[in-house]
C-alpha positions as CSV (number, residue, x, y, z in Angstrom):
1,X,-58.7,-33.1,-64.5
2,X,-59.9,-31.6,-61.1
3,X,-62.6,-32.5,-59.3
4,X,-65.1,-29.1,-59.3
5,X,-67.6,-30.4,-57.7
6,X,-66.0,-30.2,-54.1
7,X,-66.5,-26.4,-53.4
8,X,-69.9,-26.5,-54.2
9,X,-70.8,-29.9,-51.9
10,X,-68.8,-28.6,-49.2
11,X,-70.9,-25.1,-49.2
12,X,-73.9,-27.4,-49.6
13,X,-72.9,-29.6,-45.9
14,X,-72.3,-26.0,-44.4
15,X,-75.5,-24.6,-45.2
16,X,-77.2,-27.7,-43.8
17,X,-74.8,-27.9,-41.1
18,X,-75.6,-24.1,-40.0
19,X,-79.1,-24.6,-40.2
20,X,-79.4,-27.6,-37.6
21,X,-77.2,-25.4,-35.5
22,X,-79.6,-22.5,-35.8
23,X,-82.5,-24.4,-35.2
24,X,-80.6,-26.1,-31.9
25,X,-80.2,-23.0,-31.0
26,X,-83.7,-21.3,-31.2
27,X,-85.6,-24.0,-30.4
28,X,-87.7,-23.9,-27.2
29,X,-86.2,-26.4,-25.3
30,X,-82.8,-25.3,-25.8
31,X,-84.0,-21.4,-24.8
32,X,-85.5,-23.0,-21.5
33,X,-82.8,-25.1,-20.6
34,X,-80.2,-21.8,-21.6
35,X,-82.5,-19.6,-19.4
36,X,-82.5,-22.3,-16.3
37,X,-78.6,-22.7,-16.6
38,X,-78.4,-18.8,-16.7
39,X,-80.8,-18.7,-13.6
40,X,-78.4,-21.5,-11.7
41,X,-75.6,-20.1,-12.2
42,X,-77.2,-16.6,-10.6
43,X,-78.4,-17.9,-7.7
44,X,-75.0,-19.9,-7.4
45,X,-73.0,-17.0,-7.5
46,X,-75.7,-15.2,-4.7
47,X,-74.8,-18.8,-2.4
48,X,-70.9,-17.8,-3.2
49,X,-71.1,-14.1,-2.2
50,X,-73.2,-14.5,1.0
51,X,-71.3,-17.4,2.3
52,X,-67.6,-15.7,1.5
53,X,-69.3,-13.1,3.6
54,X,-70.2,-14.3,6.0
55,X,-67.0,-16.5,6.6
56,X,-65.0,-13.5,6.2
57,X,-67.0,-10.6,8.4
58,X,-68.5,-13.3,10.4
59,X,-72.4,-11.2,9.5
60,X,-75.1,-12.5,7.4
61,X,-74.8,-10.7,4.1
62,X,-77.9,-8.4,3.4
63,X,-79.7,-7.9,0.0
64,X,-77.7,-5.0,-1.0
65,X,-74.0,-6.5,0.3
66,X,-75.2,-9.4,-2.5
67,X,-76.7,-7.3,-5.5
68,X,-73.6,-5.3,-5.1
69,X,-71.1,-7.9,-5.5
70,X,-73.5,-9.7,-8.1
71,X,-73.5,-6.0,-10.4
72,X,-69.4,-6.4,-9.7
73,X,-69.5,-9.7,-11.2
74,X,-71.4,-8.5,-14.3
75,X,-68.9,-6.2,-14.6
76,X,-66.1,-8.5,-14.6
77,X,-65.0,-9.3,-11.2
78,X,-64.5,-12.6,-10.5
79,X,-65.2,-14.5,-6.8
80,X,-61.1,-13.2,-5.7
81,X,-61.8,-10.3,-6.4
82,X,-65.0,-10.2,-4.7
83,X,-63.0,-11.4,-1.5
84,X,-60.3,-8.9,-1.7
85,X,-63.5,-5.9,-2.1
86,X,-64.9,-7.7,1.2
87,X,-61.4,-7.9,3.0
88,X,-61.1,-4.2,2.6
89,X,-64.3,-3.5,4.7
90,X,-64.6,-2.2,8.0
91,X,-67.0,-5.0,9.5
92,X,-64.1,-7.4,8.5
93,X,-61.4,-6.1,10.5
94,X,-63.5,-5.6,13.3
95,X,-64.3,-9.4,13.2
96,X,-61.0,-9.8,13.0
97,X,-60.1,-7.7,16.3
98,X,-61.8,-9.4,18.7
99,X,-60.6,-12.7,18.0
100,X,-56.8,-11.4,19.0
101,X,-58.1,-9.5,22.4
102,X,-60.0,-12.8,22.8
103,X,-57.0,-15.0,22.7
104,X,-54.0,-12.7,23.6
105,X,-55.5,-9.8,25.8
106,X,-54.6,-7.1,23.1
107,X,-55.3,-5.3,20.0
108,X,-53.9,-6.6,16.6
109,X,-51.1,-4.8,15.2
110,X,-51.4,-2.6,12.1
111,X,-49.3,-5.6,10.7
112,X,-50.8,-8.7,12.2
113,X,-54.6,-7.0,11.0
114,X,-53.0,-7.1,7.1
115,X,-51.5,-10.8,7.7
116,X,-55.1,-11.8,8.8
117,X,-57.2,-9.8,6.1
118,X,-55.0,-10.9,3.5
119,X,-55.5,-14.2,4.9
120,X,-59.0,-14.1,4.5
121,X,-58.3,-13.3,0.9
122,X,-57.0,-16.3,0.7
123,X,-60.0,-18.4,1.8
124,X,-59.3,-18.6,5.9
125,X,-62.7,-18.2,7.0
126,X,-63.1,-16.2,10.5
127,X,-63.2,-19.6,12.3
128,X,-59.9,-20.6,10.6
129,X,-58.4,-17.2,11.7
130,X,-58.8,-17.7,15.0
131,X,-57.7,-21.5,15.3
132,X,-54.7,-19.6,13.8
133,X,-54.4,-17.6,16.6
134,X,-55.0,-19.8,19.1
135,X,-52.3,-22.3,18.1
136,X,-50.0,-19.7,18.0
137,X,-46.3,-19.3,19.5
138,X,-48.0,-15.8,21.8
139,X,-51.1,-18.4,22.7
140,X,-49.1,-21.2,23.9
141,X,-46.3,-19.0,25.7
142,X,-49.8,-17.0,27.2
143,X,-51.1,-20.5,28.4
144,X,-47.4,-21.6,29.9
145,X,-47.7,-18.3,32.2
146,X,-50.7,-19.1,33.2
147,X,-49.7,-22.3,34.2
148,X,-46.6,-20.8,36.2
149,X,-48.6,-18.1,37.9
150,X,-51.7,-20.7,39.0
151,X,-49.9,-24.4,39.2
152,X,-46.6,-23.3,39.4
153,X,-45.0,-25.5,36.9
154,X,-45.2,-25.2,33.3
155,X,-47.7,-26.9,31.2
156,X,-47.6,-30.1,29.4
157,X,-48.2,-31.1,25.8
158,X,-51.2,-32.5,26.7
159,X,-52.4,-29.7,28.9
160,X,-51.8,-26.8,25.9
161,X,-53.4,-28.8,23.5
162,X,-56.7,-28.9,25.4
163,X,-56.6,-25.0,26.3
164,X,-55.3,-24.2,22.7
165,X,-58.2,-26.1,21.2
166,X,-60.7,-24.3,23.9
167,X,-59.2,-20.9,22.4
168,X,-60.0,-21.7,19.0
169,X,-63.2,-22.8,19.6
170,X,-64.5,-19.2,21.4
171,X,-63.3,-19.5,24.6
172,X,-61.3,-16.3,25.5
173,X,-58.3,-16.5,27.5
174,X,-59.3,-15.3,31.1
175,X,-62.2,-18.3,30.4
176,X,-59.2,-20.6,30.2
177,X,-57.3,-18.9,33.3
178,X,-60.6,-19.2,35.1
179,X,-61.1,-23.0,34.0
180,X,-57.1,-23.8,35.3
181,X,-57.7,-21.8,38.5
182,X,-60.8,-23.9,39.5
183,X,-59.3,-27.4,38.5
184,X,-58.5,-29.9,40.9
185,X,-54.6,-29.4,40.4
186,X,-55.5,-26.0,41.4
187,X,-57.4,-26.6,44.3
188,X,-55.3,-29.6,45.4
189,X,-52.4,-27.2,45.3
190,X,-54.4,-24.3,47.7
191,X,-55.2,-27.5,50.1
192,X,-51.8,-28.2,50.4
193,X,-50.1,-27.0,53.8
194,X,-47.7,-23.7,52.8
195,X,-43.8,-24.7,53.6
């Protein structure tokens, strides 16, 4: 013979069950600490969107840049798509600009500008973008001319990481042409007697 008394204790332990859960739930401790983890989370999320742009446009974020990006994320985005919305506007590649003229003389490609905004995308910051750059193969070969036109020889591990590093770290390259022309090599070189 069957037990029949199972259903009925097992609807009994869900009952009681559900009620502790419901009373978890809508007690006022529980709604406090659900409206200080909301509230948290909010102005994490503000931290996250201000500092993504400002790492990527190099510009502190106004209000309305955040409450914008804050509405997206209501809506669904998530913080990669929030970058790839920031990479696509115009304050971002014209961060990006200066940092190649700065290093290499020039403007940035239509190609090289989608390597670096897609970069960005990625998480490179505006200061990682331009360390980037300034170890480059065009920075380095840039430096070694330099170093043939002023010293007449061509520069030395040591000599490119130093400029490299000054590159990276805002110095534009006629700052570092200016730096090699005035150094002692240089001006032991000029006091030299001509053969």
């Amino acid at each position: 013979m069957a037990y029949t008394g199972a259903p009925y204790a097992l609807a009994r332990c869900y009952e009681t069950v559900k009620q502790i859960f419901e009373a978890m739930v809508e007690s006022p401790e529980r709604n406090i600490a659900y409206q200080q983890a909301q509230a948290t989370a909010r102005i994490d999320l503000e931290s996250n969107i201000a500092r993504i742009y400002q790492e990527m446009s190099g510009e502190v974020a106004t209000p309305g840049i955040v409450s914008t990006y804050l509405a997206a994320a209501e809506q669904g985005w998530n913080l990669r798509r929030i970058r790839e919305d920031i990479a696509n506007r115009p304050e971002v590649k014209q961060a990006i600009a200066p940092t190649l003229r700065d290093i290499s003389g020039r403007s940035p490609t239509e190609t090289e500008e989608a390597i670096w905004i897609v970069s960005t995308i990625e998480g490179f910051t505006l200061e990682r973008v331009r360390y980037e750059v300034a170890h480059s193969q065009e920075a380095a070969e840039l430096i070694n001319q330099i170093y043939r036109e002023i010293l007449d020889r061509d520069v030395d591990p040591a000599g490119l990481t130093t400029w490299t590093d000054a590159l990276a770290t805002d110095w534009t390259l006629e700052a570092v042409r200016e730096a090699i022309a005035t150094s002692e090599e240089a001006e032991a070189q000029r006091q030299e007697p001509k053969q």
